[in-house]
N, C-alpha and C positions, 0 to 999 in steps of 0.2 A: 727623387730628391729626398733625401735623408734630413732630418731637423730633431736637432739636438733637446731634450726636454728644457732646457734653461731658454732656448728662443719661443716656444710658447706663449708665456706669458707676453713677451712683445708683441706677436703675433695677435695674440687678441684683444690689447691695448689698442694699436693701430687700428686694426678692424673695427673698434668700437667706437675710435674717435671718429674714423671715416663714417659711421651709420649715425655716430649724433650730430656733426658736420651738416649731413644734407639731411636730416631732419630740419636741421633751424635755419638751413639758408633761407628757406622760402617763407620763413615767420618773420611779419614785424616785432622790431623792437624799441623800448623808450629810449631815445636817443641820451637820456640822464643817467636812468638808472638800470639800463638794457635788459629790463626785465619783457619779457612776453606777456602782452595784456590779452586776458582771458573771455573768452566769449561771452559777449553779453556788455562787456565794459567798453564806456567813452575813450577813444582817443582824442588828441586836439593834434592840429594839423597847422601851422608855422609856415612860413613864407619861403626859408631855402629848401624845404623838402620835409623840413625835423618834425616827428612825431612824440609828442610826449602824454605818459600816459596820466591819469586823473590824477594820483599820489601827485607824481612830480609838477604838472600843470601848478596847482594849488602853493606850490613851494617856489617857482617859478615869478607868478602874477603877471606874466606880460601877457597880451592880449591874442588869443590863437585869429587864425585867421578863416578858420571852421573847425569843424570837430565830424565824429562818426560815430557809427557803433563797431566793434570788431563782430567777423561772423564768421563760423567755422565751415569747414573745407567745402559743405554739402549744400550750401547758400550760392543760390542760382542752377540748383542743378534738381530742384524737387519739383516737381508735376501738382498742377492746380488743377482740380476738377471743374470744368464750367460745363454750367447745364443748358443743352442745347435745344430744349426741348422749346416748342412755340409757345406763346401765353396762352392763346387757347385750346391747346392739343386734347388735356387732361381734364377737358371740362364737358366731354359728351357731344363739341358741338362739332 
């Protein structure tokens, strides 16, 4: 398949809308101002589904009906160390 130098540039427009496409499907957004809230920051959480982020909440003033924190991709997936050891293993007796 032969491709002419002026289809290029389409070519990697397309591709590139398709790779930031499914980057952001899977991100929440403010349903006001469809910004992506950043790890670390409050969401509030609305009764048909709508999430708004803290900016817009505060411009909003109607009453959330919860809130959260956002947390990146690795949240639930890290290993906690618990010590298994007896209380008194390490004492000689």
């Amino acid at each position: 398949m032969q491709t002419s130098v002026g289809d290029t540039p389409e070519l990697e427009l397309a591709l590139l809308r398709r790779g930031v496409d499914q980057l952001t499907a899977g991100r929440e957004r403010c349903d006001h101002c469809h910004r992506t809230p950043l790890i670390g920051q409050r969401v509030y959480l609305f009764d048909p589904g709508s999430i708004l982020c803290e900016l817009c909440r505060a411009v909003d003033g109607s009453t959330p009906c919860g809130s959260r924190t956002v947390h990146g991709p690795e949240f639930g997936h890290t290993m906690r160390l618990i010590d298994q050891r007896r209380a008194g293993a390490g004492r000689g007796t």
